[in-house]
C-alpha positions as CSV (number, residue, x, y, z in Angstrom):
1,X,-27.8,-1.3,-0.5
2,X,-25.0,1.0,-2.3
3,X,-23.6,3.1,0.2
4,X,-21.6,6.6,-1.1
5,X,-17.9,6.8,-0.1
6,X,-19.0,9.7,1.9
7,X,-21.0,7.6,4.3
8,X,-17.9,4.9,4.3
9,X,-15.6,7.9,5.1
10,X,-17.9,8.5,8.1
11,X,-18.2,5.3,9.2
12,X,-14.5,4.2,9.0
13,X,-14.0,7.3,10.8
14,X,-16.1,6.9,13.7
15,X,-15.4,3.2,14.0
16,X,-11.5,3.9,14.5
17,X,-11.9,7.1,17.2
18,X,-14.4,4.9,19.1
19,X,-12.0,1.6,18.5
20,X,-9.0,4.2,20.3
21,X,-11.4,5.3,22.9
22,X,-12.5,1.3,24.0
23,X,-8.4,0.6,24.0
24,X,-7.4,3.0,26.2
25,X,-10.1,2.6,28.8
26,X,-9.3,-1.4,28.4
27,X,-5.3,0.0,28.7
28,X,-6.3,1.9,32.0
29,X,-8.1,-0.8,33.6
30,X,-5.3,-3.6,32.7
31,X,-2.5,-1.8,33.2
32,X,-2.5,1.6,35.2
33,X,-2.7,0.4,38.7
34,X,0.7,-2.6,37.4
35,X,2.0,0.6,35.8
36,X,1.7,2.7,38.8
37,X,3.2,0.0,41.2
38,X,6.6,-0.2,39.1
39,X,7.1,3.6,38.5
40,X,6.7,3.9,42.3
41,X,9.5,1.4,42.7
42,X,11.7,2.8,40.4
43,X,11.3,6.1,42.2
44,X,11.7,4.9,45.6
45,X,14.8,3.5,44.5
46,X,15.9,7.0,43.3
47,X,14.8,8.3,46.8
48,X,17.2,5.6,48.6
49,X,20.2,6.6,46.7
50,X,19.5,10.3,47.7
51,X,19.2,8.9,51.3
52,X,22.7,6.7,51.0
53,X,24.5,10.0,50.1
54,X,24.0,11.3,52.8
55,X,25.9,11.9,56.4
56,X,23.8,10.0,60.0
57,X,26.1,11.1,62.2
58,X,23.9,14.5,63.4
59,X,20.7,12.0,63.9
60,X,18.8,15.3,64.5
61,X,19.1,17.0,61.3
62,X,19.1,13.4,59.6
63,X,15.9,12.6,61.2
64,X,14.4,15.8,59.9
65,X,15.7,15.1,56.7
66,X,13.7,12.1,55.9
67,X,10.8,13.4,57.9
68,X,10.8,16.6,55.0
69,X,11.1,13.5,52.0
70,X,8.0,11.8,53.7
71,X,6.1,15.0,53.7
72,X,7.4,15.6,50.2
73,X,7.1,12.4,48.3
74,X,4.9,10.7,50.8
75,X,6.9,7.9,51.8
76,X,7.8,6.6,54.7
77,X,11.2,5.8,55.7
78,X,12.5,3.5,58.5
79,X,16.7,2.4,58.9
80,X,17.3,-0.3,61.2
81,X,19.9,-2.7,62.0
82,X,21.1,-6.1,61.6
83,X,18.8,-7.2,64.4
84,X,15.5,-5.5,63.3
85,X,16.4,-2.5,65.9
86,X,14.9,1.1,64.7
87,X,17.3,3.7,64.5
88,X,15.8,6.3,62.2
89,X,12.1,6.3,61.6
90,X,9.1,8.2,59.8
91,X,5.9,6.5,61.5
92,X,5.6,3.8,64.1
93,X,8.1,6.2,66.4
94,X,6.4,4.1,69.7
95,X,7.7,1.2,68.2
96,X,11.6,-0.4,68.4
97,X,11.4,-3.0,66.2
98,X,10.7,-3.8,62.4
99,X,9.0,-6.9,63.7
100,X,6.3,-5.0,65.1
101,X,5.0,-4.2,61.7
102,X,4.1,-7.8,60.2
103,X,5.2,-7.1,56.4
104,X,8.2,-5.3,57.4
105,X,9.5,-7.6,59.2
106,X,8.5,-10.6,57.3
107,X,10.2,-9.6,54.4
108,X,13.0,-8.2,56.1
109,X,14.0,-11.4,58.1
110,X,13.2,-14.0,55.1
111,X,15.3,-11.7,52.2
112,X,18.6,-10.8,54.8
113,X,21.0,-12.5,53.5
114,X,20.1,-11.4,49.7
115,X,20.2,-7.7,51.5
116,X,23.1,-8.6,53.1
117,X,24.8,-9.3,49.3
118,X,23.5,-5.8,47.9
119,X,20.4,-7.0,46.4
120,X,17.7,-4.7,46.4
121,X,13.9,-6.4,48.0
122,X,11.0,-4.5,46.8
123,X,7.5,-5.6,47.1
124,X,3.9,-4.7,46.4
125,X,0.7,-5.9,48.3
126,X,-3.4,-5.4,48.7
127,X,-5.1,-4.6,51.8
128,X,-8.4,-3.8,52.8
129,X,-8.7,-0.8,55.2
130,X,-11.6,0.8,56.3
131,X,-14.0,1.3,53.9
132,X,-12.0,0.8,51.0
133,X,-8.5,-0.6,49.5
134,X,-5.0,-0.1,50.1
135,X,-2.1,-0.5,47.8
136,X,1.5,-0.4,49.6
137,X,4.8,-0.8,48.2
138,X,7.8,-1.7,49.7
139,X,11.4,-1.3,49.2
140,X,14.3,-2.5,51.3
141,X,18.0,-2.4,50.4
142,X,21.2,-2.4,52.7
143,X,23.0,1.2,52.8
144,X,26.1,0.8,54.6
145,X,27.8,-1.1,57.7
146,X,24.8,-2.9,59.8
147,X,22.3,0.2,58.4
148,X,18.9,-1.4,56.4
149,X,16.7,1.0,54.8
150,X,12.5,0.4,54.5
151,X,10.9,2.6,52.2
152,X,7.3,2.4,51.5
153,X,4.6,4.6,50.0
154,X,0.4,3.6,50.7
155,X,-2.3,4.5,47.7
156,X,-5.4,4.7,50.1
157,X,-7.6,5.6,46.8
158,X,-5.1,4.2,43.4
159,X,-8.6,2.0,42.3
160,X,-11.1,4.7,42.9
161,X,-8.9,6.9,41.0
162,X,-8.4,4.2,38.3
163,X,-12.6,3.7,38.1
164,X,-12.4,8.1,37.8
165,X,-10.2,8.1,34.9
166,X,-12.6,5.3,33.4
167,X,-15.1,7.3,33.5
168,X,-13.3,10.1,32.5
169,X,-12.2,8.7,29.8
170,X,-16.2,7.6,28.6
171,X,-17.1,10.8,29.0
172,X,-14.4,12.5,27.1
173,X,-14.5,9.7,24.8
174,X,-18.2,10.5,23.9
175,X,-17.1,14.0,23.0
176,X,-14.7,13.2,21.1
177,X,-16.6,10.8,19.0
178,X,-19.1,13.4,18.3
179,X,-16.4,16.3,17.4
180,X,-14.6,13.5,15.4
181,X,-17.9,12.9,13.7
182,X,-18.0,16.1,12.8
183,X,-14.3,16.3,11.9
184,X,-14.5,13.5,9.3
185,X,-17.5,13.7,8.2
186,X,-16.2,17.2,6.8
187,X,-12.9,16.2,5.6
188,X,-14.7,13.1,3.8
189,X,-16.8,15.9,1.9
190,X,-13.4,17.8,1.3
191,X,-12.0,14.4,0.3
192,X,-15.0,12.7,-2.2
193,X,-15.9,16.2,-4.1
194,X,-13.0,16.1,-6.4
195,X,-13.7,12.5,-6.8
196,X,-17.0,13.4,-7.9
197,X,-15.9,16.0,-10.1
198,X,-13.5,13.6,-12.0
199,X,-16.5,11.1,-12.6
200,X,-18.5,13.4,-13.8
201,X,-16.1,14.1,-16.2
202,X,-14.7,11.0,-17.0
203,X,-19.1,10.5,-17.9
204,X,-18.8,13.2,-20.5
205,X,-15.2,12.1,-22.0
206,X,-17.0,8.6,-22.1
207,X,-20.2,10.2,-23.9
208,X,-17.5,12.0,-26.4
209,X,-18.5,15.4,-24.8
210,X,-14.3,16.9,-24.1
211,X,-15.9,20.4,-23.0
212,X,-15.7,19.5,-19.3
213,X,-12.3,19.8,-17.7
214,X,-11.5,19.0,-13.9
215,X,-10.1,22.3,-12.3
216,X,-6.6,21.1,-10.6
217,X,-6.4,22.7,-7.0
218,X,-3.3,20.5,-6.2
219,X,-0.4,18.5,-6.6
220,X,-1.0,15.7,-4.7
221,X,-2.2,12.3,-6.3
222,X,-5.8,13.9,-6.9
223,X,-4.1,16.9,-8.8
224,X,-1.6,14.3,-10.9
225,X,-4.9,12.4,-11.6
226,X,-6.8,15.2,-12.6
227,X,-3.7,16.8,-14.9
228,X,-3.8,13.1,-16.6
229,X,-7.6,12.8,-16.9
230,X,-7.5,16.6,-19.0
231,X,-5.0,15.4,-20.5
232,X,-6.3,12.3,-21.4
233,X,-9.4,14.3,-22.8
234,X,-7.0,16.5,-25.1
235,X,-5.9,13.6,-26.5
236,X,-9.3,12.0,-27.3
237,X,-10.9,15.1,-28.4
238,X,-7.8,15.1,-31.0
239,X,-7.9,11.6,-31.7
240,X,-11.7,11.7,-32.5
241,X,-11.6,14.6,-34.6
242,X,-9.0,12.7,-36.7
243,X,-10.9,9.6,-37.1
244,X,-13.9,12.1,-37.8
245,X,-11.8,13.4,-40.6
246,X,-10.1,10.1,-41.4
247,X,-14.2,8.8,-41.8
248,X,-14.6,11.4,-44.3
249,X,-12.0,11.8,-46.4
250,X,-12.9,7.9,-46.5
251,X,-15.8,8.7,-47.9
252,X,-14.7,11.4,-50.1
253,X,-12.0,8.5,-51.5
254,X,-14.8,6.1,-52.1
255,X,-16.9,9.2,-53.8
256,X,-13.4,10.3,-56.1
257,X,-12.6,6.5,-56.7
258,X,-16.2,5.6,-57.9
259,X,-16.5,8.5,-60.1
260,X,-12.8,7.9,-61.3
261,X,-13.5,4.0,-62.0
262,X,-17.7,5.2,-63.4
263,X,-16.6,6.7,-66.7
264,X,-13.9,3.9,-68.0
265,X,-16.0,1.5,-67.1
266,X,-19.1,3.1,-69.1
267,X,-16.9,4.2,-72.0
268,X,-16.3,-0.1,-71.9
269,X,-19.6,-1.4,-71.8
270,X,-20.9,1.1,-74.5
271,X,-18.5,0.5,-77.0
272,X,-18.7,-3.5,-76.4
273,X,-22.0,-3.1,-77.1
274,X,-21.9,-1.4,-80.2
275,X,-19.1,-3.7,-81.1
276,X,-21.8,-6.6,-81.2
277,X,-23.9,-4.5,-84.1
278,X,-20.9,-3.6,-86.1
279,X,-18.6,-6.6,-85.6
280,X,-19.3,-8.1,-88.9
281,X,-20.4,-4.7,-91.0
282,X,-17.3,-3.0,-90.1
283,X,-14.5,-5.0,-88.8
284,X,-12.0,-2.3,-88.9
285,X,-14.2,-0.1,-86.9
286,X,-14.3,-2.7,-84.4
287,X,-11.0,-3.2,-84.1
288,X,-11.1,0.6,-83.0
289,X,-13.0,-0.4,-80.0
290,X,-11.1,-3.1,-79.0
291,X,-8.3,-0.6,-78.9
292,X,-10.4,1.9,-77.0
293,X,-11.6,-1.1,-74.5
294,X,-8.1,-2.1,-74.5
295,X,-6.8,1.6,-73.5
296,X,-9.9,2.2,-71.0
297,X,-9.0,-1.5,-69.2
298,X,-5.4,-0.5,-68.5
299,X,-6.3,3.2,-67.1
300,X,-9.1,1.3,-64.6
301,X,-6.5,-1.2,-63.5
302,X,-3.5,1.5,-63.8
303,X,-6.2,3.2,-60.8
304,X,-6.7,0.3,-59.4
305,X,-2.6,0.0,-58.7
306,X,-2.3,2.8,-57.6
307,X,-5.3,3.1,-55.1
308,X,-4.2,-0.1,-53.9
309,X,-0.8,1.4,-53.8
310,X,-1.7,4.2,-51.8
311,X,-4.0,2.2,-49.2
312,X,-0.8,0.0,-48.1
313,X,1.4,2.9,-47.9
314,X,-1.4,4.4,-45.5
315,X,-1.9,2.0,-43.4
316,X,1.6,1.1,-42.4
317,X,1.9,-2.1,-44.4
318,X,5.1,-1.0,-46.0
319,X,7.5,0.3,-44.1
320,X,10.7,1.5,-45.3
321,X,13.4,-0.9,-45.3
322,X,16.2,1.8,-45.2
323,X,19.4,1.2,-46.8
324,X,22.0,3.5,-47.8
325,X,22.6,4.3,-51.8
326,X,24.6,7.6,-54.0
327,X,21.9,10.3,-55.3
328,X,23.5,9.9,-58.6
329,X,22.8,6.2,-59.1
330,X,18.7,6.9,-58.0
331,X,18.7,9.8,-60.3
332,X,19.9,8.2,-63.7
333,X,18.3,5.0,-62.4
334,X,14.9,7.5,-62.9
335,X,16.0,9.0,-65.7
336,X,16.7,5.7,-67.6
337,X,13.6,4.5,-66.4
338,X,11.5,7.5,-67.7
339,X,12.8,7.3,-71.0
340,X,12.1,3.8,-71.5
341,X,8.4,3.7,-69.9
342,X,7.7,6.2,-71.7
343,X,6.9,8.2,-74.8
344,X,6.8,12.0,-73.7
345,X,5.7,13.3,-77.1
346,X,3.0,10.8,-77.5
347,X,2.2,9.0,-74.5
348,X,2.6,11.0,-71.6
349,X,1.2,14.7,-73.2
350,X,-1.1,12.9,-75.9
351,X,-0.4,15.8,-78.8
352,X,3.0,17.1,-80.9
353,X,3.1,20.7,-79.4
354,X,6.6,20.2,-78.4
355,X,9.4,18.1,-76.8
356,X,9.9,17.8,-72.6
357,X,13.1,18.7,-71.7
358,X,14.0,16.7,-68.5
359,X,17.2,18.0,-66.9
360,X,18.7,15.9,-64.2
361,X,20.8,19.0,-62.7
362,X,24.1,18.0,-60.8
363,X,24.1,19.7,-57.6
364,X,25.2,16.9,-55.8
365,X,28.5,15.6,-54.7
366,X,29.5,12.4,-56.2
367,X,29.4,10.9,-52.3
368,X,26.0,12.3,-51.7
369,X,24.2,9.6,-50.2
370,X,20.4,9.3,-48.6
371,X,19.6,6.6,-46.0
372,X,16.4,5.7,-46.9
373,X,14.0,2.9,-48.9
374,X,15.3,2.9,-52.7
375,X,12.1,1.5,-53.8
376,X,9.9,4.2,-52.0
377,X,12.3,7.2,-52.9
378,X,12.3,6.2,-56.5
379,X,8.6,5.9,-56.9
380,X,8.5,9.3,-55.1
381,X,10.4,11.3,-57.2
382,X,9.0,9.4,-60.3
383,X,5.3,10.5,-59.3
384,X,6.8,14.5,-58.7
385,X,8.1,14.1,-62.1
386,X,5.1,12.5,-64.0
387,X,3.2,15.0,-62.6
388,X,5.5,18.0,-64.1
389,X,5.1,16.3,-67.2
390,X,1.2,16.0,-66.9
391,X,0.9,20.2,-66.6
392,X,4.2,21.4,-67.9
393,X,3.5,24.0,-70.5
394,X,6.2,26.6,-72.4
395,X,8.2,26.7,-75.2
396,X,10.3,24.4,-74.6
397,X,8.3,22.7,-71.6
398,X,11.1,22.2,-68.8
399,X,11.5,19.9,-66.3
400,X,14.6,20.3,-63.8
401,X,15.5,17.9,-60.8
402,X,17.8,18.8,-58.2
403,X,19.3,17.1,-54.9
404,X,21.4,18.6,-51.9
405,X,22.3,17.4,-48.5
406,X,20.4,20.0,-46.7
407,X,21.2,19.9,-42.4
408,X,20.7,16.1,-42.1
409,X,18.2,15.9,-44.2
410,X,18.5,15.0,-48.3
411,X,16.4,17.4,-50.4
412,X,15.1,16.5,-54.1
413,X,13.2,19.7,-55.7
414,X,11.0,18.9,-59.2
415,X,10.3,22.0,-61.1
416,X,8.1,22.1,-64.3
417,X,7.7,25.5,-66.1
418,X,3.9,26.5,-66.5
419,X,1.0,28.2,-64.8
420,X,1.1,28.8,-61.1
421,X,-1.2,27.0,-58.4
422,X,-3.9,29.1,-56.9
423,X,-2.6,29.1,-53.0
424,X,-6.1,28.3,-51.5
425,X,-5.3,25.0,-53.6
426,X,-1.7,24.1,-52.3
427,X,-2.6,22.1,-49.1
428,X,-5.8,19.9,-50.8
429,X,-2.9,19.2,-54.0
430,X,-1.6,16.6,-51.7
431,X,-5.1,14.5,-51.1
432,X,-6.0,11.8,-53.2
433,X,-8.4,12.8,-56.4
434,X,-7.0,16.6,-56.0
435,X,-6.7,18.1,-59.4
436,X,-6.5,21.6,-60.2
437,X,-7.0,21.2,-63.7
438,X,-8.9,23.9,-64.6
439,X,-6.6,26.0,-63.0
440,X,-3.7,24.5,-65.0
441,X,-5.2,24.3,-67.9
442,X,-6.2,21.7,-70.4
443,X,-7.5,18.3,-69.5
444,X,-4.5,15.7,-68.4
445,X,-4.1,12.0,-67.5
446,X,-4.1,10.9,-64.2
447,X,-5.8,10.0,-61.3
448,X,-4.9,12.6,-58.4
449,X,-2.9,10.0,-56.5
450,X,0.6,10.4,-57.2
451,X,1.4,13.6,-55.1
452,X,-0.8,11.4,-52.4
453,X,1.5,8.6,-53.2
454,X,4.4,11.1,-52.7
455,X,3.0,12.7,-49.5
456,X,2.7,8.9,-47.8
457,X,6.3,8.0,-48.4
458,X,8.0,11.4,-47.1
459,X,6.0,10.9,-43.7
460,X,7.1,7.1,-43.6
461,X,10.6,8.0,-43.8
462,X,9.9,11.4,-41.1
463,X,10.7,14.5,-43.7
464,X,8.3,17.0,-45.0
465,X,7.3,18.4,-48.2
466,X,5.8,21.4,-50.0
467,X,4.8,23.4,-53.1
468,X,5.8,26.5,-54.4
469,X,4.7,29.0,-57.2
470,X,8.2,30.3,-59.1
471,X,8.8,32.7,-61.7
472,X,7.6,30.8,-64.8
473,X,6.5,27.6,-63.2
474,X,6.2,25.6,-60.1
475,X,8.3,23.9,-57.6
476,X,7.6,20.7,-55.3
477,X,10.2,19.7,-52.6
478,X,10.5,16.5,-50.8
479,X,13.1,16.1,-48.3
480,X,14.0,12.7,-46.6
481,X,16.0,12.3,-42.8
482,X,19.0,10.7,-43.3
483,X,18.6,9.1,-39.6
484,X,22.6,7.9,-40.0
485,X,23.9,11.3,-40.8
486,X,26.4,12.0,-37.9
């Protein structure tokens, strides 16, 4: 059968106060009266040496003297000499010598020559008088030139008083077992309650219910464990609501990748199967669709990429190898690259408004350097400036990079004249599939996962980015740690 920690409390308790009471009545019985017996002797021997001190000459006063200690300390005291002779005497006063009194003199005769070299004879023994028993003690010792002391104290009643404090001590003990009862089964309430209060809510934290805290009335170990079990439920609580949002913005990827991939992919089928009617009618119309195929293939696999891109740079499959390289070499590295990826009249905008001006502005030193992944950082600042060039607008459209050492931290800053962003739209611009095209204006290419792209390597390399509306345009700013800057 379970039984609560209370009752185990209770039990415990009342098992050790009745285990004390059992050993000390078994202590009293075993060794009081063995105890009593050697504290007597050690205190007769005190007695003796106040005797030695002092002066037998005025027998009178010296017989009153130990006559007062025997009334006192009840002892008796007898001094004799070398043959047995009483000189000085508490009890027995008819009698002249130690002999007479069968213990006395037994030990006295048998132990004279030890007495004789200092050594101090003490004794105890059992006798029956009357109705009941007799413990004496004896003590004998030489104190001076043919003087021999006897000193000897009687317990008429040590047993009976031995069996009284036995069942004293049962008595007592019973009391005390029931107020410790009482005691323990109390502090075991005191004790358990905050137990119970921390697995009831340990119950809700594992139910995924964080609305429960344990109130902390201490420091001790309960208090710690109670500060670390609220804490522990902070935690969760802000753990599950990110998976909650991690689950769906999942699912919103999925929806935004699906709908993304869904028209390419119908544009393709439709036009292969018009291709099969008009494939040998109009062979130069169908070499139109193969183009169009051709075009709508590389923009589902150019997703593709970068989806897949993005899903490795989430879930910390890549992470930065850092290495230390000059801004200047990244920047025309980006700008030589952009110029030979890509056509910005024709590709990139799609129409022959005007020309993009790109302007790589020199605002760094020629020593700047940034610690940090090249590959990562140049993708980065390629996907900030393909998306200037996907909503830059003006007469001439103007794009203008800049870099700075900025505190321990290396800042690059894309601008791209145009239309502002709406601020309710600023923090979504950085999710994947955001587009605030019809804010921006006209319909553009891409996919809404290059600022996502952007956003995943800053955090990998612990910096922090951000948008902002400028006079005649917009602004994005990435800035990367440079975790060996001194």
């Amino acid at each position: 059968m379970k039984m609560s920690i209370k009752k185990k409390f209770t039990f415990i308790g009342a098992g050790m106060i009745l285990g004390f009471i059992v050993m000390n009545i078994l202590l009293t019985y075993l060794f009081m009266i063995p105890f009593s017996v050697k504290f007597s002797q050690r205190q007769l021997n005190r007695i003796i040496i106040q005797i030695e001190k002092q002066d037998m000459q005025d027998e009178e006063e010296f017989q009153e003297y130990i006559d007062q200690l025997e009334e006192d300390m009840n002892t008796r005291i007898t001094i004799v000499d070398s043959d047995g002779m009483i000189l000085f005497t508490t009890w027995h006063k008819n009698r002249e010598n130690i002999g007479n009194d069968t213990l006395s003199g037994k030990l006295f005769y048998s132990n004279k020559e030890e007495l004789d070299e200092g050594e101090v004879v003490s004794t105890s023994s059992d006798r029956e008088e009357g109705p009941g028993n007799q413990i004496r003690i004896l003590v004998l010792r030489r104190i001076g030139n043919d003087r021999y002391i006897f000193i000897s104290r009687s317990y008429r009643s040590l047993r009976n008083t031995m069996h009284s404090a036995i069942l004293f001590e049962l008595v007592s003990g019973c009391v005390i077992l029931i107020i410790g009862l009482i005691i323990v089964r109390n502090w075991s309430y005191f004790f358990v309650t905050p137990i119970e209060q921390l697995t009831k809510t340990t119950e809700h934290i594992a139910n995924l219910e964080f609305d429960n805290k344990v109130a902390v009335k201490s420091e001790d170990e309960l208090g710690q464990l109670a500060n670390a079990i609220n804490r522990m439920s902070d935690h969760l609580e802000a753990n599950v609501e990110q998976l909650q949002n991690d689950i769906e913005n999942r699912k919103k990827l999925v929806r935004n990748l699906s709908h993304e991939i869904k028209s390419p992919v119908a544009v393709i089928m439709g036009y292969a199967d018009r291709m099969k009617a008009i494939i040998s009618k109009n062979p130069d119309k169908a070499i139109g669709y193969c183009e169009i195929i051709s075009d709508e293939s590389a923009r589902v696999d150019s997703l593709v990429k970068e989806m897949l891109e993005f899903s490795k740079l989430e879930q910390d499959y890549g992470e930065p190898l850092r290495d230390k390289f000059k801004a200047k070499v990244l920047f025309e590295d980006i700008d030589k690259r952009f110029h030979q990826e890509n056509d910005i009249k024709n590709t990139i905008l799609g129409d022959n408004d005007s020309n993009v001006q790109i302007v790589f502005e020199e605002e760094y030193e020629e020593d700047d350097v940034i610690f940090a992944d090249y590959v990562m950082m140049e993708r980065a600042v390629y996907n900030l400036i393909r998306n200037a060039v996907t909503y830059v607008t003006g007469n001439p459209p103007l794009i203008r990079v800049t870099g700075k050492q900025q505190a321990g931290f290396y800042e690059i800053s894309v601008f791209n004249s145009g239309s502002s962003i709406p601020e309710e739209d600023m923090p979504s611009i950085w999710e994947p599939f955001s587009k605030v095209d019809k804010v921006r204006g006209r319909s553009k290419k891409g996919y809404g996962l290059g600022l996502s792209i952007v956003r995943e390597i800053v955090e990998k390399h612990n910096g922090y980015y951000n948008v902002n509306n400028v006079d005649d345009g917009v602004e994005f700013t990435v800035s990367i740690r440079n975790v060996n800057d001194k």
